[in-house]
N, C-alpha and C positions, 0 to 999 in steps of 0.2 A: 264705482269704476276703479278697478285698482292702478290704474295709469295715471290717475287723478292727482299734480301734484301739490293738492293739499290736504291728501290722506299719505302724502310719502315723503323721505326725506328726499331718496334719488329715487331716478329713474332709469332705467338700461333699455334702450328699444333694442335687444337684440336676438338672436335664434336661441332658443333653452334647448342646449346640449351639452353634454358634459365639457368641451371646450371652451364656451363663451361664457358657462357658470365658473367657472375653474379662474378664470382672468377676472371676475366681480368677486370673489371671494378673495382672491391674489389682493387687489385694489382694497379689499372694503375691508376685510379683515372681523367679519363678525365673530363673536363667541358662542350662537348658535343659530339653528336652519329648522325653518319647520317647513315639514314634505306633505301636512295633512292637507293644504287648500291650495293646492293648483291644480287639482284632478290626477288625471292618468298619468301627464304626461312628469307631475313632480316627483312623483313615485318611482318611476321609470329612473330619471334622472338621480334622485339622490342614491337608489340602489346601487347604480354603478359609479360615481360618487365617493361609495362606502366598500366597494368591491376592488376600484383600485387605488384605494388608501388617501384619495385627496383632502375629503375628511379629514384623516388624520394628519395628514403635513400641516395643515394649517390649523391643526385643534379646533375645529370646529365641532359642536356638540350640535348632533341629532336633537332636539325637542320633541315631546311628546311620545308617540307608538318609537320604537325601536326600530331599526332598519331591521334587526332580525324578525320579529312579527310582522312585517309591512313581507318579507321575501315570503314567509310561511302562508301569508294570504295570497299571494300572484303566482308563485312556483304549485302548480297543479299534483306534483309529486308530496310536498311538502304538505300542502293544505289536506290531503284528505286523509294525512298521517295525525295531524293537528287535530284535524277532527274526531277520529278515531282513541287519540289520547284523552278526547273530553266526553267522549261516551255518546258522539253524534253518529249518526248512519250517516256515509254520502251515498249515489249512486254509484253500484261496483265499476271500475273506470283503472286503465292503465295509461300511466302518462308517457308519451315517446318522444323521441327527438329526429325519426325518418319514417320513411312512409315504409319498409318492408316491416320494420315492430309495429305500425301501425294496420295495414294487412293482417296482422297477427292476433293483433286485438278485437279486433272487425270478425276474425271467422271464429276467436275463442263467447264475445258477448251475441253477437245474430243482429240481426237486423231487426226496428229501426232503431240509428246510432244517433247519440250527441257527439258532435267535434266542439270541445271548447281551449280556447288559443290562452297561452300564459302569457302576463302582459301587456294587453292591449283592454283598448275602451271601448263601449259600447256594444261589447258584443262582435266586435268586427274580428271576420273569418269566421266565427262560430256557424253553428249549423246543424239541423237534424236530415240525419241522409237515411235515406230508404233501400236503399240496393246499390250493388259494387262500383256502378258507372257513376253515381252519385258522390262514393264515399270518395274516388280516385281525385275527382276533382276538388270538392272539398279539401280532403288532409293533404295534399300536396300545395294548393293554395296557401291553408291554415298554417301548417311549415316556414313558409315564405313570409308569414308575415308577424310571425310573434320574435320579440328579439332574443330570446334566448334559444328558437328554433325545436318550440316545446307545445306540444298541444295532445289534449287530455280525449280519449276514446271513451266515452264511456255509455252505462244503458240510457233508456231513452225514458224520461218521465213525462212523457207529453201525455199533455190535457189534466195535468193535474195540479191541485190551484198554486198559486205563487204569490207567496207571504213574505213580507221585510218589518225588520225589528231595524230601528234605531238607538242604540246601544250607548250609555256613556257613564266612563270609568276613570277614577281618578289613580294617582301614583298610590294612595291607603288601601287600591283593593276596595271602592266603594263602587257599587254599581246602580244605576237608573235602567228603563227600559224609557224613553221617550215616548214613540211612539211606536205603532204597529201599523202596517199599511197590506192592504189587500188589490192584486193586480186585479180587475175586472176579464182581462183574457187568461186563457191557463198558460200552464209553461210550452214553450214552444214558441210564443210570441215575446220578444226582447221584452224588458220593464219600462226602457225608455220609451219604448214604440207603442206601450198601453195605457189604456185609463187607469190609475193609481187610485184608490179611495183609503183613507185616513180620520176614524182608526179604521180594521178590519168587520166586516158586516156579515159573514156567514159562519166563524167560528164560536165553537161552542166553548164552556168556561175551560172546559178537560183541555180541551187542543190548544188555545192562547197559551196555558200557564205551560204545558207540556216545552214550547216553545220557547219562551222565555226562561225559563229555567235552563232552556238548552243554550241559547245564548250567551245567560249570563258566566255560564261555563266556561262556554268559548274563551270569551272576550278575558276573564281573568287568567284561565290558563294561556292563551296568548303574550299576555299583557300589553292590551292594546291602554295606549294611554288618550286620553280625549273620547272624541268619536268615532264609532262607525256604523256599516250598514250590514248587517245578514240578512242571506234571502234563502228561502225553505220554497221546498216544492212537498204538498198533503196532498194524498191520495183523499179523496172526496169519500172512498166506501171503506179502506180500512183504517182511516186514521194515520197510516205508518208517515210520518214527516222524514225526511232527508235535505242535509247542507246542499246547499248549490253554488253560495260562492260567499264571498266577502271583500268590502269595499272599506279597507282603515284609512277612511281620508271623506274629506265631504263630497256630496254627490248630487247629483238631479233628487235623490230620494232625499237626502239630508234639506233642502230646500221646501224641500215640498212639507217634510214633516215641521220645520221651522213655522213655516207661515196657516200650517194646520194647529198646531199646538200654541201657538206663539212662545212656544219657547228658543230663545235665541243658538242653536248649537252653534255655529263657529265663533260667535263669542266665549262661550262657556269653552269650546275644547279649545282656543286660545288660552285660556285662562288657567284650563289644567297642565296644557304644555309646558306652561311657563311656572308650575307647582305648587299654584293654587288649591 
């Protein structure tokens, strides 16, 4: 329980936004901040944090991933530029920031479409739409609700399986693959919202290692520091894999592969944070 205070020195019951973090840092005066384990919402937070220099007034050091890799995985523009520099396919996808480039995207790919929102957790706002009355509500919703007012048009990989690699890299450029986990429904259906099985059960040795090897790319060209999570969408008949997203911080999947492996990640990507 991290409210627990005999796992804390203090405690702050108060809203995490860049305002009421900004007054604890004012006060507490740490020498650094780790963003990988409070989910979505830390990410969020030390992003703009780092964006309007508060970070820096008060010298506070980012630990672990880099604010610039944690932006390159949430910025839907940036990520599939990342990808591309590491020799991954994504699905071809135009990132916008209004609904008439979004229109635009919509009649340049055809229908059916993924909407994926930059920013946000769990998949909220995302969406595969079938046709224009579908697509209008969606991307004008998805708009609304990502904070940088940025959500990613792209083709549609439904029904094809959905594969996560658990990734961890220290500051040497050394990498592990933890573990591999295989979503039991295909894409289309969230990873939270399916049965998860760990490690993966229907891939062959060719496709794991294809996979891995594409990760382990990633993740050094990024230079995620600790942990993270990739998640790939494979075509069942031709093999071809494509990036779907990336999670540099702990996750529902980070958990799950923790107590399948027993190996402890948030211990360990503490440990590399801090330049173990």
């Amino acid at each position: 329980i991290q409210t627990d205070p005999q796992l804390s020195d203090r405690i702050y019951l108060l809203p995490i936004n860049m305002r009421y973090v900004e007054k604890v840092i004012k006060k507490e005066r740490p020498d650094g901040i780790l963003l990988s384990f409070g989910g979505q919402t830390a990410l969020n937070i030390g992003v703009e944090l780092a964006e309007k220099k508060i970070l820096e007034k008060y010298n506070v050091r980012v630990l672990g991933t880099p604010v610039e890799a944690i932006i390159a995985t949430e910025d839907r523009d940036l990520f599939v530029k990342a990808m591309e520099k590491s020799g991954v396919v994504c699905p071809k996808s135009f990132a916008v920031d209004n609904y008439q480039d979004a229109l635009k995207a919509a009649e340049e790919l055809g229908f059916p479409l993924m909407i994926r929102v930059a920013y946000t957790l769990g998949g909220r706002g995302s969406g595969i739409v079938e046709n224009l009355k579908e697509f209008e509500i969606f991307a004008k919703r998805a708009l609304a609700q990502s904070i940088i007012h940025q959500i990613l048009v792209e083709e549609s990989v439904w029904g094809w399986k959905e594969i996560e690699f658990e990734v961890v890299r220290d500051a040497s450029n050394n990498c592990i693959i933890n573990c591999s986990m295989e979503n039991v429904d295909p894409m289309g259906i969230h990873t939270g919202e399916s049965i998860v099985v760990a490690p993966t059960q229907t891939l062959t040795n060719e496709e794991y290692h294809m996979m891995r090897c594409a990760s382990i790319r990633v993740v050094q060209n990024l230079g995620i520091i600790g942990e993270c999570n990739i998640q790939y969408a494979l075509n069942p008949i031709s093999k071809e894999f494509q990036a779907i997203e990336i999670n540099a911080r702990l996750s529902r999947s980070s958990a799950l592969a923790s107590k399948a492996t027993g190996y402890p990640l948030a211990y360990f990507a503490t440990k590399l944070a801090l330049g173990y």
